[in-house]
C-alpha positions as CSV (number, residue, x, y, z in Angstrom):
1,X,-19.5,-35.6,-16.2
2,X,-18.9,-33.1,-19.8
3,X,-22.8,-34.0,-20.5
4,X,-23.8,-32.0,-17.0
5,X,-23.0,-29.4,-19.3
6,X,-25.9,-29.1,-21.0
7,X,-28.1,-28.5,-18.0
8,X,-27.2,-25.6,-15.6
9,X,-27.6,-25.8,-12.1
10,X,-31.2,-24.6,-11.4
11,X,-32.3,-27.2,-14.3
12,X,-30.8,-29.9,-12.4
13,X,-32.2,-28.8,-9.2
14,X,-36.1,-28.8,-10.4
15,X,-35.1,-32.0,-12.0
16,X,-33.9,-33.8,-8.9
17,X,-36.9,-32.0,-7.1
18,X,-39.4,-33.9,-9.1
19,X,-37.2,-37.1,-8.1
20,X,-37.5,-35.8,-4.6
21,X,-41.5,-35.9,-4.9
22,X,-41.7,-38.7,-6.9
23,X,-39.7,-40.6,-3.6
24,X,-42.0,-38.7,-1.0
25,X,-44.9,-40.3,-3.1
26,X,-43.2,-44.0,-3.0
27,X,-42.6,-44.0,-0.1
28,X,-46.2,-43.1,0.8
29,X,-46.7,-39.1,1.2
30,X,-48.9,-38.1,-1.9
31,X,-47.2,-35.6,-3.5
32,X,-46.2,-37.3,-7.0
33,X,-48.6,-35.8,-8.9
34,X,-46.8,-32.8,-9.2
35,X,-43.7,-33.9,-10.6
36,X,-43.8,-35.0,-13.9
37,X,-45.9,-31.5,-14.7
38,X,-43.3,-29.8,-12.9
39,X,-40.4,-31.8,-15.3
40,X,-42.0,-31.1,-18.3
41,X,-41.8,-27.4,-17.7
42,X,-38.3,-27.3,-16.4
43,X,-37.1,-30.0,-18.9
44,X,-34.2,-28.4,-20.9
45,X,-35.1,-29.1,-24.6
46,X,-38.9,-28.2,-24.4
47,X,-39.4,-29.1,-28.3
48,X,-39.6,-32.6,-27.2
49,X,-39.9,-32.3,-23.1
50,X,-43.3,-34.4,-22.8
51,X,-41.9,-37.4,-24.1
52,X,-38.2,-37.1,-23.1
53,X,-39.7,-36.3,-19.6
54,X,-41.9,-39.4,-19.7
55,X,-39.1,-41.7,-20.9
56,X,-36.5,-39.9,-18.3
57,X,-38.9,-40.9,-15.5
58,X,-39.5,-44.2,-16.0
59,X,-35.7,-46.2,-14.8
60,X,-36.1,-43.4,-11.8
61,X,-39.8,-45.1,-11.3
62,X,-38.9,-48.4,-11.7
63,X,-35.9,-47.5,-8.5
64,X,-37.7,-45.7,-6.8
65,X,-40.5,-48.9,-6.3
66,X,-37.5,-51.1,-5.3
67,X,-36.3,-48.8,-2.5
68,X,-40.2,-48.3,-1.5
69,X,-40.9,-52.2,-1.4
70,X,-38.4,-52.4,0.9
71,X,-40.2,-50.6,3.7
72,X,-43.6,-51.9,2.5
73,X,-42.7,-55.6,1.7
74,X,-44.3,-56.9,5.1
75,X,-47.4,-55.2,3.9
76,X,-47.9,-56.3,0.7
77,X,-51.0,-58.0,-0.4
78,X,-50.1,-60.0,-3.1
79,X,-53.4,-61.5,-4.2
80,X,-55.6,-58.4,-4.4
81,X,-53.4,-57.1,-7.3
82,X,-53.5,-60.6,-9.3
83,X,-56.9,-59.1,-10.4
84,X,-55.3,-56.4,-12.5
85,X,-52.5,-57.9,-14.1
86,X,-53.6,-59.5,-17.3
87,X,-55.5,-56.2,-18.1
88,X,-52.8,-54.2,-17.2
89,X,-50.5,-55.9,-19.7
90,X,-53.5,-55.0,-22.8
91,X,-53.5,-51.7,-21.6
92,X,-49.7,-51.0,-21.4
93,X,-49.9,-52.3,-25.4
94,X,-52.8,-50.9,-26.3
95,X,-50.9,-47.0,-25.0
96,X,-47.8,-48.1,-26.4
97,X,-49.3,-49.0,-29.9
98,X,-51.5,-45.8,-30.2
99,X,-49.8,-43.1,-28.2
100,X,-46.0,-44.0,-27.3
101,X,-44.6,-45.0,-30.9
102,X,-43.1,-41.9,-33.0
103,X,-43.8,-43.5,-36.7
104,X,-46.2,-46.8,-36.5
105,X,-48.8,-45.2,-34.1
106,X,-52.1,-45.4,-35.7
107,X,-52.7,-41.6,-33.5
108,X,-50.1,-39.9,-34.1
109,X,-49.4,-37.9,-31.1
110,X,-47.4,-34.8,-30.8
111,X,-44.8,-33.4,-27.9
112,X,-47.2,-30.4,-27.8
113,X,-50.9,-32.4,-27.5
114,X,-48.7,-35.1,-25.1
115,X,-48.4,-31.9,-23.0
116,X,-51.7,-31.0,-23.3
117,X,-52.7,-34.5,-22.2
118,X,-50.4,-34.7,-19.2
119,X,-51.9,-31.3,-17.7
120,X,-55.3,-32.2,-18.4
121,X,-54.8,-35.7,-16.5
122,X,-53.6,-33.5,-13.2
123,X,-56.5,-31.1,-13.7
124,X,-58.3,-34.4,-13.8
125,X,-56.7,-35.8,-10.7
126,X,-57.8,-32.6,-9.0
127,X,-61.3,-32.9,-9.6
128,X,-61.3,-36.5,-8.6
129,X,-59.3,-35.3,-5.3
130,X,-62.2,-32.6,-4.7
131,X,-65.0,-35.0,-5.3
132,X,-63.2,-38.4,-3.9
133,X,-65.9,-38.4,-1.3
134,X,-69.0,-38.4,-3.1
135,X,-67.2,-41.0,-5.7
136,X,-66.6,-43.5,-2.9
137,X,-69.7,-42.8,-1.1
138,X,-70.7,-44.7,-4.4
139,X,-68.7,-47.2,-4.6
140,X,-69.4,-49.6,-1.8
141,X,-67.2,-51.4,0.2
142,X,-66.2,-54.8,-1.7
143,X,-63.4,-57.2,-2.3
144,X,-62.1,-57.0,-5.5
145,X,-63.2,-59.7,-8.7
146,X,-62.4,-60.2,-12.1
147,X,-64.2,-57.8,-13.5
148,X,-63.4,-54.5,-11.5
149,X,-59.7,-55.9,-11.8
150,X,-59.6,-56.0,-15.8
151,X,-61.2,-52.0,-15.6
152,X,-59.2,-51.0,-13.5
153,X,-56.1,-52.9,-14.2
154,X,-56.5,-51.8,-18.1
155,X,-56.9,-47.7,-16.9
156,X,-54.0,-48.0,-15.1
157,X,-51.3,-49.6,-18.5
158,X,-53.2,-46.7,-20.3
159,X,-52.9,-43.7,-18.2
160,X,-49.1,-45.1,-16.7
161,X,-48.0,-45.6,-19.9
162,X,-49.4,-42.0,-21.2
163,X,-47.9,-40.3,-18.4
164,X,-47.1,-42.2,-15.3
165,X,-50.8,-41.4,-13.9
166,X,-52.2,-44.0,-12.4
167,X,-52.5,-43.1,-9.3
168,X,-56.4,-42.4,-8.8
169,X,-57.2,-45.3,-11.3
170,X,-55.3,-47.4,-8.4
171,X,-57.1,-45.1,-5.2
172,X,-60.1,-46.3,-7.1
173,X,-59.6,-49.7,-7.0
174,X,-58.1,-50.1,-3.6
175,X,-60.0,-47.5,-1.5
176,X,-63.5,-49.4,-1.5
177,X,-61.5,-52.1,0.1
178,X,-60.9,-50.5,3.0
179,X,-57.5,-51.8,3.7
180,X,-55.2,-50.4,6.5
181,X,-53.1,-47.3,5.6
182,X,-49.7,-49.2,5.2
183,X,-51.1,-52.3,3.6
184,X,-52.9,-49.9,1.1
185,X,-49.5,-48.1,0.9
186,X,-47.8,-50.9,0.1
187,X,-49.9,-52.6,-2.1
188,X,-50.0,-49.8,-4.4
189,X,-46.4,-49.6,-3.8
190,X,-46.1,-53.4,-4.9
191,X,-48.3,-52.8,-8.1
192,X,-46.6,-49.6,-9.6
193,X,-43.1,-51.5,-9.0
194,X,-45.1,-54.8,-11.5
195,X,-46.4,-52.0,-13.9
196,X,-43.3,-50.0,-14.3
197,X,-41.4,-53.1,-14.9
198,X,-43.8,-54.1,-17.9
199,X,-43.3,-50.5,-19.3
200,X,-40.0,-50.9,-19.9
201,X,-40.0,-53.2,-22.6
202,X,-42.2,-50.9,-24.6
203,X,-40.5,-47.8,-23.6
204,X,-37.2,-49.7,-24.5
205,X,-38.1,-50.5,-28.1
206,X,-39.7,-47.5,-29.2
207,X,-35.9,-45.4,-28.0
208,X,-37.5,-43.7,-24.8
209,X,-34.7,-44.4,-22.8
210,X,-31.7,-43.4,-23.8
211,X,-28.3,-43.5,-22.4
212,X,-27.8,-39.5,-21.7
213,X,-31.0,-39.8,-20.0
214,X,-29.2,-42.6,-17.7
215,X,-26.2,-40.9,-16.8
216,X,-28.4,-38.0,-15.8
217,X,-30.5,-40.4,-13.7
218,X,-27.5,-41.8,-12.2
219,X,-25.7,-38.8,-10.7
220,X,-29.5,-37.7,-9.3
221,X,-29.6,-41.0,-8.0
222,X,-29.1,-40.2,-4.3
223,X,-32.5,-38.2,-4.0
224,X,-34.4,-41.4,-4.4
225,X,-34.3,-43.1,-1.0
226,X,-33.7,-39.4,1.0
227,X,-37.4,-38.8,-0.9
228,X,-39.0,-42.6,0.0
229,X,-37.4,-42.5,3.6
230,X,-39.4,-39.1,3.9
231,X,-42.6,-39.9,2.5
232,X,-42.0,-43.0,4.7
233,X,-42.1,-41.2,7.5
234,X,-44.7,-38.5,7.1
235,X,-47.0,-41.0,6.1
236,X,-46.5,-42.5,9.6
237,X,-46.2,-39.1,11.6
238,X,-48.4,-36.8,10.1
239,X,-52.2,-36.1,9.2
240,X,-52.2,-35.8,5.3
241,X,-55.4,-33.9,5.3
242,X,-53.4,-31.2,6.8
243,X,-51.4,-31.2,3.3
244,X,-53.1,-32.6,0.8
245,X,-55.1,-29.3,-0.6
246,X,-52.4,-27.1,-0.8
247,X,-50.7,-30.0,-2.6
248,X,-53.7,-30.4,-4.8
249,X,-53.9,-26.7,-5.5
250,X,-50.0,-27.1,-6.9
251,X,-50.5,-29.5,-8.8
252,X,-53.9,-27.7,-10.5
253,X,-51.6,-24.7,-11.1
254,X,-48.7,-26.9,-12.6
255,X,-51.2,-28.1,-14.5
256,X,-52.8,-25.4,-15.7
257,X,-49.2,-23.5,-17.0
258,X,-48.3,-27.0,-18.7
259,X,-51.4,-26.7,-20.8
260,X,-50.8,-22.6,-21.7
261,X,-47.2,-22.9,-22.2
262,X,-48.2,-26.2,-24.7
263,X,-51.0,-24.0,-26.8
């Protein structure tokens, strides 16, 4: 445990705090937006906390979606997300090629304009939270096709692979089909658990997950399910409504601080 070292112990309780969230959201209770805002800020080394948080995330993610599936598996409906899939794959490569590789990428992109980027994709999922009505008021009630799967499915490998953000893209996609809330649930559950899955061989190449990262991961580990059996629940108890601005408001002031402390 001599790396544990390096982070004291408030460090390592925002860090498994984002975990925590990240769970709640798994398992179904929307509050994962916040977290990886909330990592970059807390992250130890912040000269390189965008992309080390990004990488960090992403084993936790792929965990995270197994534990979910487990309470969602029954739900799952497999052939709504074989839409997606094949643009999913172009988009994860296209973000990998551009935005995630430190020397070939033909944009290079800072730690700095990565934070920048990240805060203005939760400002962005604000907005589409305040104005999700009127967008779906015009966006009728359909079954999905080809086409809406390949837009869709290539926004999601380009915004998950930038920063794990895929959630509205997905809302987008799955909302107009007016599923029930636990087959929605898991669905999106099931498609975040394919996408992560095809991150990691990217992520893996270009060195964004490294072993110190790991061990951190490891001992943090037990926050997973305790965060997906919660989100789990309140999903099932609660009325989100009752929680979702003041989430939203969080997340718009994360945000916000992300993109001052990165200018």
């Amino acid at each position: 445990m001599e790396f544990l070292s390096q982070y004291g112990w408030l460090e390592l309780f925002w860090i498994g705090l984002s975990l925590f969230l990240i769970g709640m959201s798994k398992g179904g209770f929307p509050v994962g937006a916040i977290a990886l805002p909330l990592l970059i800020l807390v992250w130890p080394a912040q000269a390189n906390a965008a992309r080390a948080a990004v990488g960090f995330m992403l084993p936790m993610l792929c965990v995270m979606d197994i534990v979910a599936l487990a309470f969602y598996w029954r739900k799952v409906e497999w052939w709504r997300l074989g839409f997606l899939l094949p643009a999913t794959v172009v988009g994860v490569a296209v973000a990998s090629f551009l935005f995630v590789s430190d020397e070939s990428a033909l944009i290079a992109v800072s730690d700095r304009a990565l934070k920048i980027m990240i805060g203005a994709l939760g400002i962005l999922f604000v907005i589409y939270f305040a104005a999700k009505k009127w967008i779906l008021r015009h966006i009728h009630a359909s079954e999905p096709n080809w086409m809406k799967g390949s837009v869709f499915g290539f926004g999601a490998g380009i915004t998950s692979t930038l920063a794990h953000a895929a959630g509205p893209v997905m809302q987008m996609y799955l909302l107009p089909q007016q599923l029930e809330k636990k087959k929605f649930a898991g669905t999106s559950c099931a498609y975040f658990w394919m996408l992560n899955l095809i991150k990691l061989l990217p992520f893996a190449m270009l060195g964004r997950i490294n072993a110190e990262n790991l061990k951190l991961g490891t001992v943090l580990l037990p926050v997973i399910p305790l965060g997906v059996a919660l989100g789990w629940w309140l999903t099932h108890k609660t009325e989100q409504k009752h929680y979702t601005a003041l989430i939203y408001a969080v997340l718009l002031i994360t945000s916000v601080t992300l993109i001052i402390k990165a200018l």
